[in-house]
Backbone as a ProteinNet text record, in pm:
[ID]
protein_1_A
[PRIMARY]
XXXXXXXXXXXXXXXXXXXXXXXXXXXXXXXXXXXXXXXXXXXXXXXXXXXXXXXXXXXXXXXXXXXXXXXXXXXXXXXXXXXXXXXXXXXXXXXXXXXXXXXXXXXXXXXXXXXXXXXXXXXXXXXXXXXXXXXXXXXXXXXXXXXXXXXXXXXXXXXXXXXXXXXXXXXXXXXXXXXXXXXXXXXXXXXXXXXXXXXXXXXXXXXXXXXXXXXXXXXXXXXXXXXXXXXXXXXXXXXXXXXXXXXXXXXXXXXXXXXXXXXXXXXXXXXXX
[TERTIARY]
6598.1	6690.1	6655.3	6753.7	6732.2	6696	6683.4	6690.8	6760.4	6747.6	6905.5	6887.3	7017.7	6933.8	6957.6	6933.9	6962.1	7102.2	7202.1	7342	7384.8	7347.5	7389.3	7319.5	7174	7116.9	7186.2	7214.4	7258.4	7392.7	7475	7576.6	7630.5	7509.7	7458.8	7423.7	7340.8	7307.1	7414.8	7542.3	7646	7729.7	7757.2	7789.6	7735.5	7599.8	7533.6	7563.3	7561.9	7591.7	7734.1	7804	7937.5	7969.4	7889	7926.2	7899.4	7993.5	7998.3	7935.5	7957.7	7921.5	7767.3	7746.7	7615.4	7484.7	7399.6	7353.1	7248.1	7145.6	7027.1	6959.5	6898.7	6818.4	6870.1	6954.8	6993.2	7005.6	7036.3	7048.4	6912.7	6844.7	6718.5	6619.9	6679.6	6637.3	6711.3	6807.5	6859.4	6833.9	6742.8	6707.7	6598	6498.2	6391.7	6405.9	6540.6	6578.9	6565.7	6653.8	6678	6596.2	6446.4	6362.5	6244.4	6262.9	6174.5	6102.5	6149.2	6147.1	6069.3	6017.1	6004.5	5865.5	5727.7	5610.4	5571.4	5518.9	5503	5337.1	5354.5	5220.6	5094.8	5209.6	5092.7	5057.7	4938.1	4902.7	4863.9	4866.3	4878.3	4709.6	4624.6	4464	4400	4487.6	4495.2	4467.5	4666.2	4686.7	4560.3	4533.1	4426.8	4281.7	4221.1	4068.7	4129.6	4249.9	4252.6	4201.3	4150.8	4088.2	3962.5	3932.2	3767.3	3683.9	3784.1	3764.7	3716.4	3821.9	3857.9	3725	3704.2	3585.3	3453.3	3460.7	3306.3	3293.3	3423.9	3471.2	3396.7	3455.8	3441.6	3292.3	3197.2	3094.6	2978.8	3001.9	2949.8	2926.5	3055.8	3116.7	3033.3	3014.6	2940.5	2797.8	2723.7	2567.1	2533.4	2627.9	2626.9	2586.1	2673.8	2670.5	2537.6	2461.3	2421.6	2283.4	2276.3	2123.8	2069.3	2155	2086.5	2047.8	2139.2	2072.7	1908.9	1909.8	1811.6	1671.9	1679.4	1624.4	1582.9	1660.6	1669.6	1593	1579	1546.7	1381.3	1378	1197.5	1145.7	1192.3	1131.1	1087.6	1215.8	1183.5	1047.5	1085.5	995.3	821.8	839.8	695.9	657.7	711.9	609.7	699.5	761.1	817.8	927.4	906.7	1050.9	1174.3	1292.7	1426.6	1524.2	1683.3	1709.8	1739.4	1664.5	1675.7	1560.5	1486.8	1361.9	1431.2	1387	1360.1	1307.2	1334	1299.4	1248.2	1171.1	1162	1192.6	1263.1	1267.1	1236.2	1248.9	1270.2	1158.6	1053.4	877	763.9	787	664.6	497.8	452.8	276.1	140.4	250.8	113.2	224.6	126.9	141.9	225.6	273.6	269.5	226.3	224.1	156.5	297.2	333.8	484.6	391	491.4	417.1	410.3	325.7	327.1	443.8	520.4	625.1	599.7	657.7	661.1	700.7	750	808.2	707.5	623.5	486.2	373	281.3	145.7	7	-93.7	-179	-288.5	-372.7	-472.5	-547.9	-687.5	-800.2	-805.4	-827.5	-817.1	-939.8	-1063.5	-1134.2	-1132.4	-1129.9	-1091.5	-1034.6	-1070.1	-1017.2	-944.4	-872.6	-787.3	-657.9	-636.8	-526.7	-512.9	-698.4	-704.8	-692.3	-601	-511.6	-595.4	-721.6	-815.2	-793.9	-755	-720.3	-768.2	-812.5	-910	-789	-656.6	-550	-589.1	-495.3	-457.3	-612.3	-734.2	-879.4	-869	-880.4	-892.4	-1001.2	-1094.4	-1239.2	-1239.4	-1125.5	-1086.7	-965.1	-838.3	-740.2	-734.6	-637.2	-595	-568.3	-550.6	-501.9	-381.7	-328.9	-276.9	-153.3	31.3	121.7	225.5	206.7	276.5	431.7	538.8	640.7	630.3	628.1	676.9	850.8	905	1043.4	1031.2	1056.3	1051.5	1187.1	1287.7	1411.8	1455	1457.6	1476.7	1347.3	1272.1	1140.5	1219.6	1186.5	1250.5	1106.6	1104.1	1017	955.1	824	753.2	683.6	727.3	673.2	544.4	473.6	291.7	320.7	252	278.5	167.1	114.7	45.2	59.9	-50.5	-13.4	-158.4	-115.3	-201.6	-238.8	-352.8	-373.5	-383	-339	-314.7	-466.3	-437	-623.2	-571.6	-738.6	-740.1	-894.7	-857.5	-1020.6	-1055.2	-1151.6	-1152.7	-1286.6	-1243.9	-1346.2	-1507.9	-1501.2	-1666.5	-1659.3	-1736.2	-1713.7	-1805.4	-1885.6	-1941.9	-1833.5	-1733.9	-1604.8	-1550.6	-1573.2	-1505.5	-1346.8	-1276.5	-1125.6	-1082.4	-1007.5	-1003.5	-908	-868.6	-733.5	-672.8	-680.3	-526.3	-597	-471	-477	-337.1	-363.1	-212	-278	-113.1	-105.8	83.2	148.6	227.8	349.6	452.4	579.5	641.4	625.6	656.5	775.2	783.8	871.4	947.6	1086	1176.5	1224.5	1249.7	1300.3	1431.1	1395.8	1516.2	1420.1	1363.7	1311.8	1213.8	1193.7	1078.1	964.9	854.1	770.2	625.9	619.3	517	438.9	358.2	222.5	225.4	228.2	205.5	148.5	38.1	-73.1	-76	-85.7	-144.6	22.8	126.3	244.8	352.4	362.4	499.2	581.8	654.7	800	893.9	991.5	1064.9	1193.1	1257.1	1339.1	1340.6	1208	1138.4	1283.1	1233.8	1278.1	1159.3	1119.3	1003.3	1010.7	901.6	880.9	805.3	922.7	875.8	833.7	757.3	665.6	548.4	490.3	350.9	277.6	354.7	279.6	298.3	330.2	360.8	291.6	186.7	88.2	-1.5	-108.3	-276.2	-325.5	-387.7	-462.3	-615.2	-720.2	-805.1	-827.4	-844.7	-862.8	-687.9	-612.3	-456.8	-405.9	-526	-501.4	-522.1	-403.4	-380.3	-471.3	-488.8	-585.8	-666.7	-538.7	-552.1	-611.8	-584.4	-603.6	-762.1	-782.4	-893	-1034.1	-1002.4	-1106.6	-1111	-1022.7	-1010	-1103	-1084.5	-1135.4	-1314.9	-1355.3	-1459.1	-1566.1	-1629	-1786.8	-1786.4	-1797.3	-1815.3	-1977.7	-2060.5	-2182.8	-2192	-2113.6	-2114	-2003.4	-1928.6	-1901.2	-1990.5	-2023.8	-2077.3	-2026.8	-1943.4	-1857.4	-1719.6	-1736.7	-1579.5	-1530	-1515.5	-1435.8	-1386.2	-1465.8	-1424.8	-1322.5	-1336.8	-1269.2	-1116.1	-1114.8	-1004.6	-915.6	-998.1	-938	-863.6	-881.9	-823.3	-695.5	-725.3	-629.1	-473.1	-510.6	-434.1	-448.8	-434.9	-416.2	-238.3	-309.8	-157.8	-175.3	-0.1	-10.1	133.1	117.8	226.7	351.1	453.9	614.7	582	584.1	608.5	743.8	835.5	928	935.3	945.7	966.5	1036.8	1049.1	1094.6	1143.9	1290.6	1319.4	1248.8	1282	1150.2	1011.6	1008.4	871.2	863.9	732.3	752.2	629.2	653.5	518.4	454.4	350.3	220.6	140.8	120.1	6.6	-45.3	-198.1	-278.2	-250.7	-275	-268.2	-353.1	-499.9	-634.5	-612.2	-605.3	-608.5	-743.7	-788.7	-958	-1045.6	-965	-1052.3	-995.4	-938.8	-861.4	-780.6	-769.3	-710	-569.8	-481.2	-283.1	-249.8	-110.2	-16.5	-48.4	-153.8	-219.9	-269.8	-357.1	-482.2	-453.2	-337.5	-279.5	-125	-77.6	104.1	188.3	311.9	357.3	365.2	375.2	322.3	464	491.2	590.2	616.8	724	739.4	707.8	701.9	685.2	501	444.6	301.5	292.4	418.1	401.1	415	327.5	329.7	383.9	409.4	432.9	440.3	505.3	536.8	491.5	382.9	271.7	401.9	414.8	497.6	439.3	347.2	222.3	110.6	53.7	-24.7	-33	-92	-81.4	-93.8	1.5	7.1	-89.7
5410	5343.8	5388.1	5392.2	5477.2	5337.9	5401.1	5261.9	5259.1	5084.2	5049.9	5035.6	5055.7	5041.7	4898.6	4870.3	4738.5	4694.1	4781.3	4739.5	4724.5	4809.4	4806.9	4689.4	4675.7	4557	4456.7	4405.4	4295.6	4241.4	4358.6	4361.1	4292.1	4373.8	4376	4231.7	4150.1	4000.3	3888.6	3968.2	3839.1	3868.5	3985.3	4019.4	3871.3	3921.1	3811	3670.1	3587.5	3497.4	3472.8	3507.6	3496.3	3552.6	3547.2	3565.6	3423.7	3359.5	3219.1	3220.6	3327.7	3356.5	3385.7	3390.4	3400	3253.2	3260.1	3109.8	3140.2	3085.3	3072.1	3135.8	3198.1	3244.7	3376.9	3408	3537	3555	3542.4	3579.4	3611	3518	3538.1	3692.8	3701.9	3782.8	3914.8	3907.7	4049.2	4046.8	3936.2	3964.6	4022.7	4003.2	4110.2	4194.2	4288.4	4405.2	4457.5	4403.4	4478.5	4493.2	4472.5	4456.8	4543.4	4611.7	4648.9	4807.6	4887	4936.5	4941.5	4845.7	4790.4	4739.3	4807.7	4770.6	4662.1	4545.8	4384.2	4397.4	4466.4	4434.6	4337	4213.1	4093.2	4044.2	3997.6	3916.6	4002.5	4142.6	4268.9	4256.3	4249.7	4238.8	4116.1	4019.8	3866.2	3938.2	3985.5	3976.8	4082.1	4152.7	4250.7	4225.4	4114.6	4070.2	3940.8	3888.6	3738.8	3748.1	3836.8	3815.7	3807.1	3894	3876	3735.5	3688.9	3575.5	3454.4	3471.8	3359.4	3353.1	3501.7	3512.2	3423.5	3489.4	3448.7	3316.6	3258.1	3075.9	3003	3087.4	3071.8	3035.2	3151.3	3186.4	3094.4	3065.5	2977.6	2809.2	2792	2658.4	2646.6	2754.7	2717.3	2789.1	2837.1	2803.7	2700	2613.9	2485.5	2394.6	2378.5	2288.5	2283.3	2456.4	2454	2422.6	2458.1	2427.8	2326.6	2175.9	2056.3	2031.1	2132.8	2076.4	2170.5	2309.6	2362.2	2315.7	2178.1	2115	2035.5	1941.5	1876.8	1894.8	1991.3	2055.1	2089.2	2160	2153.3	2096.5	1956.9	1814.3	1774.4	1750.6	1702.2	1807.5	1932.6	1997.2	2016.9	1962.7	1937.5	1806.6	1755.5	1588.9	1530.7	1519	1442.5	1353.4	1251	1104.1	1202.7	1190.8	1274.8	1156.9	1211.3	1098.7	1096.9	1234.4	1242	1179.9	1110.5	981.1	831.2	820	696.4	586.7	501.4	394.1	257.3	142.1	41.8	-121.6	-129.8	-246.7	-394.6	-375.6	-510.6	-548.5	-471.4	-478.7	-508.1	-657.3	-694.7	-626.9	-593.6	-528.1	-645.4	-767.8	-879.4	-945.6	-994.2	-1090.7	-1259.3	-1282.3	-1433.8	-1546.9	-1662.9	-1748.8	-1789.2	-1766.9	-1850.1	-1929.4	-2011.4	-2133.9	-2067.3	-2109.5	-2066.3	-2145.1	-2103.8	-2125	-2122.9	-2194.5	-2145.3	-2033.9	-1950.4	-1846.6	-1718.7	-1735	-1661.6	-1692.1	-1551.5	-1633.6	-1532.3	-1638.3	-1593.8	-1493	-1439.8	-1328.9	-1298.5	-1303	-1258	-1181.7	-1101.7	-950.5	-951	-832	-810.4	-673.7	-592.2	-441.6	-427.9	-290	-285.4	-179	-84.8	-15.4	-35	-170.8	-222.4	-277.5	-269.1	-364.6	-272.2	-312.2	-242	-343	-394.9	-424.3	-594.1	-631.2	-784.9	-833.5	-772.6	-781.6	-836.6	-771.4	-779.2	-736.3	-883.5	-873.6	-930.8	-939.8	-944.3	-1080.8	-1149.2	-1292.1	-1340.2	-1286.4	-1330.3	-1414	-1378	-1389.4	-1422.4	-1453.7	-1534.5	-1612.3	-1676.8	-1749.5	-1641.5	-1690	-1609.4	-1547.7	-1396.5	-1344.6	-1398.3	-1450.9	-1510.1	-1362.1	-1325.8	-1236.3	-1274.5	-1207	-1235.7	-1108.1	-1177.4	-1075.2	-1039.1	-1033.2	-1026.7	-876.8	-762	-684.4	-560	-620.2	-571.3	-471.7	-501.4	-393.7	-373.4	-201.3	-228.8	-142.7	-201.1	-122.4	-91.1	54.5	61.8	21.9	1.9	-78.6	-218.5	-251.3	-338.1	-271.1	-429.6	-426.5	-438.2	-326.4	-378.3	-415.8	-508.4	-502.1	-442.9	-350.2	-272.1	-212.7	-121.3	-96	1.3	35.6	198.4	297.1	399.2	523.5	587	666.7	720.1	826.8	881	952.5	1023.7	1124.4	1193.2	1201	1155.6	1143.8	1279	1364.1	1436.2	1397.8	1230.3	1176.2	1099.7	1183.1	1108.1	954.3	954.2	792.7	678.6	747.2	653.8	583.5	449.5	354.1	314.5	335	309.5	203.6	64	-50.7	-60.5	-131.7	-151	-218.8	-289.5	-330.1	-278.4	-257.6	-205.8	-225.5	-281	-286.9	-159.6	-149.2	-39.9	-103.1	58	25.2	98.7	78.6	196.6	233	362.4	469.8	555.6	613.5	703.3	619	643.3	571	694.7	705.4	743.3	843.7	982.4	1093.9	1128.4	1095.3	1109.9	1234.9	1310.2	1378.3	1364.8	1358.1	1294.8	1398.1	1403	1522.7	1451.9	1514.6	1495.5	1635.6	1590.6	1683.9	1651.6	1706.4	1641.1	1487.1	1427.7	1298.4	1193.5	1287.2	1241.7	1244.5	1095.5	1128.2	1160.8	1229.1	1250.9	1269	1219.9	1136.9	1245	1324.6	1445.7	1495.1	1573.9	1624.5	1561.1	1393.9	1322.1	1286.7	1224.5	1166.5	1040.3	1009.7	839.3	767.5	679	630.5	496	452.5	281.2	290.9	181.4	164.1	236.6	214.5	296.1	433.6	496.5	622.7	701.3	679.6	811.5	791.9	866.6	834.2	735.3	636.2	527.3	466.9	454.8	365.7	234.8	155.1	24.1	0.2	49.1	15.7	100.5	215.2	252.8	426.2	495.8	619.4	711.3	841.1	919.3	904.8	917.9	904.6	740.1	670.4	530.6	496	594.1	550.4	564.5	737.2	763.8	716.1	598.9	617	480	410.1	254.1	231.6	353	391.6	474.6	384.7	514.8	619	777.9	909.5	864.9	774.2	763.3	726.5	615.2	549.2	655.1	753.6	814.3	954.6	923.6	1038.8	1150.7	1197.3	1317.2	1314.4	1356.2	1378.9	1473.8	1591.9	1688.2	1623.2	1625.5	1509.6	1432.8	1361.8	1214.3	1252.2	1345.4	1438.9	1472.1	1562	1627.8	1482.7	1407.4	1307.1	1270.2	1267.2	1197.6	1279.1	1438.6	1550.6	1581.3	1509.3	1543.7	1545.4	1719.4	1725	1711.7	1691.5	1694.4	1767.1	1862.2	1902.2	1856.6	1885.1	1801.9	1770.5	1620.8	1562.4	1522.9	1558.7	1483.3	1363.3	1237.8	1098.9	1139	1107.2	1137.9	990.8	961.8	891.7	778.4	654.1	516.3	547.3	592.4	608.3	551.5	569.6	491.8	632.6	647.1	723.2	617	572.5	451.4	518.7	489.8	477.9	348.4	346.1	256.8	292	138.1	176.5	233.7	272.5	307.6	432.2	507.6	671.1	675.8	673.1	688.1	608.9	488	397.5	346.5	399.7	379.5	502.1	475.5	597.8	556.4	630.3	577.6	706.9	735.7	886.1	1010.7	1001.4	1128.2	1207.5	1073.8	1124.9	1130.1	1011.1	1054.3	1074.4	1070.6	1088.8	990.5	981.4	898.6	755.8	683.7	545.8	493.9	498.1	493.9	304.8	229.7	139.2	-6.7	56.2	2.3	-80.1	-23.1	-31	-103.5	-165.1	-281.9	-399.5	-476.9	-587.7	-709.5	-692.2	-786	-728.1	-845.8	-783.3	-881.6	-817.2	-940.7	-971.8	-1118.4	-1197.9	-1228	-1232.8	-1337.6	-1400.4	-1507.2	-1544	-1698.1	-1765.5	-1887.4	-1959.4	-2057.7	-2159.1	-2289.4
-2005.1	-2098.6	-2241	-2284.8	-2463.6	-2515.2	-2682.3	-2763.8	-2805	-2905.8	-2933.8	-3069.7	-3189	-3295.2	-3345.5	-3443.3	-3473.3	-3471.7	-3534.9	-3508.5	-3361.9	-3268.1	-3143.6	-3095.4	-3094.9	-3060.7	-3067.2	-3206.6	-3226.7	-3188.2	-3149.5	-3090.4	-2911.4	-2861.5	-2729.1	-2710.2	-2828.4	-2816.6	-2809.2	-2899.5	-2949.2	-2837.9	-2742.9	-2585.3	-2523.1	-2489	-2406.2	-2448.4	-2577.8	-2585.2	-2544.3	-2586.7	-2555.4	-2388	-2325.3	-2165.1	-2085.6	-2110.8	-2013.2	-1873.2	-1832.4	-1664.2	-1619.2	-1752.8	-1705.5	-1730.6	-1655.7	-1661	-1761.6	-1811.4	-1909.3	-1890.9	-1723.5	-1688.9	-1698.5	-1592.9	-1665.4	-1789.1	-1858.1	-2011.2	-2047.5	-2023.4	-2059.7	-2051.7	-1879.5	-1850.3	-1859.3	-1918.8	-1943.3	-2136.2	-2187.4	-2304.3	-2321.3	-2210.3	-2136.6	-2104.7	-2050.7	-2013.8	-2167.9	-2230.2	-2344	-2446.8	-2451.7	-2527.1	-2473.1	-2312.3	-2273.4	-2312.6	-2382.8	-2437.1	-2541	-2597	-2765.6	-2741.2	-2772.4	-2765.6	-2811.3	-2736.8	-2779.4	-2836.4	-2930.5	-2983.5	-2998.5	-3032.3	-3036.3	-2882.9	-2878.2	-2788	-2632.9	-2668.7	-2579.3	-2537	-2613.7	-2601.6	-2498	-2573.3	-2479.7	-2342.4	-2300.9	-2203.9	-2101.2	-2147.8	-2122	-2095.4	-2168.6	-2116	-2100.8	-2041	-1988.2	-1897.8	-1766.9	-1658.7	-1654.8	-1729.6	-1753.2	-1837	-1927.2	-1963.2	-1913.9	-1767.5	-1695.8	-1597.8	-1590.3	-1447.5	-1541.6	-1655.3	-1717.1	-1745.7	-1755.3	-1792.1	-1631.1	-1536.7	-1402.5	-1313.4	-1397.3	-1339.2	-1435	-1577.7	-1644.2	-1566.1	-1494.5	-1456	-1293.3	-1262.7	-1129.3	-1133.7	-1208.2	-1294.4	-1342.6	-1444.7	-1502.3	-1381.7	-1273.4	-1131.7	-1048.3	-1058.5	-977.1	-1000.4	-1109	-1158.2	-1140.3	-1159	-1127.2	-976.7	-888.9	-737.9	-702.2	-776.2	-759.3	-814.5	-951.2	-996.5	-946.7	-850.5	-721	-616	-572.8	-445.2	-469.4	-615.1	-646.5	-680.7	-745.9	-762.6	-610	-500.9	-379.4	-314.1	-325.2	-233.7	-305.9	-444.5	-494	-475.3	-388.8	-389.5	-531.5	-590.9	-692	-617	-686.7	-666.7	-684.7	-607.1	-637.5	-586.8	-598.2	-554.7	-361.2	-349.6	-192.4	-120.5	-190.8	-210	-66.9	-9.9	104.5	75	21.9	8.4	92.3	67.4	148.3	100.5	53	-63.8	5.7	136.5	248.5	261.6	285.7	313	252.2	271.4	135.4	71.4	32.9	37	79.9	90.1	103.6	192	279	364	321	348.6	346.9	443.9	447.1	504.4	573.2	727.1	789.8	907.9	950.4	1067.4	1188	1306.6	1416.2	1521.9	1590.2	1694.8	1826.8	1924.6	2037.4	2067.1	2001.2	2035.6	1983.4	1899.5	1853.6	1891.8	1886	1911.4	1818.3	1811.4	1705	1766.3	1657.1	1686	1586.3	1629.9	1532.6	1479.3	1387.9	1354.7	1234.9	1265.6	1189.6	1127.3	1196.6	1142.5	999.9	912.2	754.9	766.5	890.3	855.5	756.1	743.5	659.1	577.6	499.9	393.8	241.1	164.7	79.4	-99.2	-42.3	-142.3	-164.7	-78.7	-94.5	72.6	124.7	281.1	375.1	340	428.4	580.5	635.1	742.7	848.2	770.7	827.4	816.3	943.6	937.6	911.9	862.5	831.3	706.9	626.2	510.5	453.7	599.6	597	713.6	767.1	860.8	957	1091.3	1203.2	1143.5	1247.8	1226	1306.3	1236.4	1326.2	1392.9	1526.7	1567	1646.5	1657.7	1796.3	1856.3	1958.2	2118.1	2083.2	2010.1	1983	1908.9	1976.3	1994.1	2003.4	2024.1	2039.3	1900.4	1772.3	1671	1602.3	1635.1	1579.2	1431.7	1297.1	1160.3	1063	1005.3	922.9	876.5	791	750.2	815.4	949.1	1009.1	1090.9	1081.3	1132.6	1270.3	1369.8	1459.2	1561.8	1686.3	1752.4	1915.8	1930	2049.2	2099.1	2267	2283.3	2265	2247	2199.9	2317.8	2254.1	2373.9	2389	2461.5	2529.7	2425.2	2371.5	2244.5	2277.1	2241.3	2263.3	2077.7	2004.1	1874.8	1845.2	1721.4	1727.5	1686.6	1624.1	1610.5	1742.9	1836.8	2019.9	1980.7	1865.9	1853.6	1812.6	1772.6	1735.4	1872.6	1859.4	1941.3	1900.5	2023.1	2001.2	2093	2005.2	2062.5	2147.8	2247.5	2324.9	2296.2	2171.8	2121.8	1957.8	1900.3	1735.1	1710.2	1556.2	1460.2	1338.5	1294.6	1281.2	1214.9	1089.7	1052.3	1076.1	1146.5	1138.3	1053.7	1040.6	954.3	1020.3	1094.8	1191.5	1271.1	1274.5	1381.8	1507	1646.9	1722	1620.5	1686.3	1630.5	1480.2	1394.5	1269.2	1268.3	1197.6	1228.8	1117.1	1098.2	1019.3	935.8	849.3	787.7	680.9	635.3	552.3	505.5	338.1	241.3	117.6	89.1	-18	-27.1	85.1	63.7	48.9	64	58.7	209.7	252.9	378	337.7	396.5	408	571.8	525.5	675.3	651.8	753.3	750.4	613.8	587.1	437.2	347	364.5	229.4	200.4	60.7	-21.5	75	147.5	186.5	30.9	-86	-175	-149.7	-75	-59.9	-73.2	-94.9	-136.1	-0.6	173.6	258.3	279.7	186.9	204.2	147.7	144.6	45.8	120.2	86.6	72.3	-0.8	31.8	-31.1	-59.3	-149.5	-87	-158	-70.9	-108.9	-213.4	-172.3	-242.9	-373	-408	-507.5	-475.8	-566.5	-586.5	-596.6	-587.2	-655.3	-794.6	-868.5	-1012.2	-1051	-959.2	-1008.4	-944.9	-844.5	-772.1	-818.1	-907.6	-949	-1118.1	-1136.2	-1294.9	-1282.2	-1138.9	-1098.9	-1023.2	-988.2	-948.1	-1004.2	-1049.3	-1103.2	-983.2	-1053.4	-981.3	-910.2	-961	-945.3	-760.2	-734.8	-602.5	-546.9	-596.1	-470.9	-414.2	-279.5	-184.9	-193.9	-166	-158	-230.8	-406.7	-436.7	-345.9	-366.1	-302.2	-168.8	-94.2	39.8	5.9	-79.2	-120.6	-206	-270.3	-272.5	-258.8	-109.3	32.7	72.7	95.4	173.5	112.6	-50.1	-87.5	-106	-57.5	-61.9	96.5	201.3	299.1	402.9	486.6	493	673.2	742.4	876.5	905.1	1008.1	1038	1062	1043.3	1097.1	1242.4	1297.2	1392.6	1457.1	1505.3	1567.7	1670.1	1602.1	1719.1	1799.6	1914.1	2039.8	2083.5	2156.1	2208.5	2272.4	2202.5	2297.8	2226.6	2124	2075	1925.3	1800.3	1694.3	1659	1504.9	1443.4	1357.7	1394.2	1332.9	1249.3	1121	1026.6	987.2	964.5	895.5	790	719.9	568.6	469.5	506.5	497.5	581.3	552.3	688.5	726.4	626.9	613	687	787	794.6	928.4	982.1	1116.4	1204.2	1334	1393.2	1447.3	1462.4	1418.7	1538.2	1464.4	1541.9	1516.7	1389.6	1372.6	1456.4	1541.6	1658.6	1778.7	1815.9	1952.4	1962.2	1845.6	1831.2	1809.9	1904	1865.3	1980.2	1977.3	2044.3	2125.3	2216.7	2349.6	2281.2	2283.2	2239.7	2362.3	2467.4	2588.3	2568.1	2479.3	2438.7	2361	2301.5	2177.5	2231.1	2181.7	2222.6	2161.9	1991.7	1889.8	1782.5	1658.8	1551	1490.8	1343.1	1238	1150.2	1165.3	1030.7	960.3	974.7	891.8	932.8	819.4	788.5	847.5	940.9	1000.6	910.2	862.8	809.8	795.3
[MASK]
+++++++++++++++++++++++++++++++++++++++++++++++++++++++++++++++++++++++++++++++++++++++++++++++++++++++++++++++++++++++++++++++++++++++++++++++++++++++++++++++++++++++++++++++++++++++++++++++++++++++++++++++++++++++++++++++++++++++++++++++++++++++++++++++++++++++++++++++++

């Protein structure tokens, strides 16, 4: 198509207006025919890095997104609180004192696997321990009483009792790990007071800030413990993963696994009234 000059142009325009037959759009678009010719200078650059614009608008917008989950992910996988963190809010850290029932029954308990620095759970130093045989939903964080599984222990002078309490940690389907002194329950953070390494109820940092270096035997030892790790366990159907609250001071699922539920005998409410 040639060009048009301005007289003809303008000619060609007062055509088009004056053509009834034609609708808006056409017109329009035969005002695009007639212009095509005619280099549209402005906005030519636009149209030219608009794609690249858009990609880099694009690729900014999903870096921005992603960073916080990768932030996420190395908080969780360093032992840090995230919000992929497990919680226990239901599970008190101390006992209370409830009445005994016909439907419960009591038990001596001297052992300190569970004493969290207040000589928990040791009736030497509270009232009997109030248990139920009511057994039907066993849920996290509950004390439980049972019998212990046969265990070959590597100090063969270690005596292992036939009944032991002990705390659930692992539910059936869950799989369960130890990493520096930290649980984690399908590598989520287990965040409760029973979920770490402990002694006498208190942290690493708190333990040695609360203890003359003088009375302890073996730091490094003492340490090691409080940075102790255990491989991923998977609970298995009809079963429970048990920790003491003292690692250090009792033997749990570490030493013989996980504890068949058929072996429980009761669940600690408390403290006999």
């Amino acid at each position: 198509m040639k060009h048009l000059s301005d007289d003809e142009l303008t000619k060609e325009l007062e055509k088009l207006d004056l053509s009834i037959q034609l609708s808006s759009t056409q017109k329009e678009k035969m005002k695009k025919h007639l212009f095509k010719n005619e280099p549209i200078k402005q906005g030519f650059k636009v149209n030219k890095w608009l794609p690249s614009i858009i990609s880099i608008v694009v690729l900014f917008s999903v870096v921005v997104g992603v960073i916080p989950l990768l932030q996420n992910k190395i908080e969780t996988s360093s032992g840090n609180p995230s919000l992929n963190s497990i919680t226990d809010p239901s599970t008190p850290e101390r006992l209370t004192m409830v009445p005994q029932t016909v439907d419960t029954f009591l038990i001596d308990w001297g052992a300190d696997s569970m004493d969290r620095g207040n000589h928990d759970f040791d009736t030497a130093f509270h009232s009997k321990l109030v248990v139920t045989p009511d057994i039907n939903e066993i849920k996290r964080g509950q004390v439980i009483y049972y019998h212990t599984p046969s265990v070959e222990l590597e100090n063969k002078e270690a005596t292992i009792p036939d009944m032991d309490i002990g705390r659930v940690v692992g539910l059936p389907g869950e799989t369960v790990e130890i990493k520096n002194g930290q649980v984690y329950i399908d590598n989520q953070l287990l965040d409760t007071f029973y979920g770490k390494a402990t002694m006498h109820g208190l942290g690493e940092e708190e333990y040695f800030k609360a203890v003359d270096l003088i009375v302890i035997n073996d730091e490094q030892g003492t340490r090691d413990y409080f940075n102790t790790n255990m491989d991923n366990v998977t609970v298995q159907e009809n079963t429970v993963f048990v920790l003491v609250d003292q690692w250090w001071r009792g033997i749990d699922s570490r030493d013989y696994g996980t504890l068949p539920i058929e072996q429980i005998k009761g669940i600690v409410i408390g403290y006999e009234e």
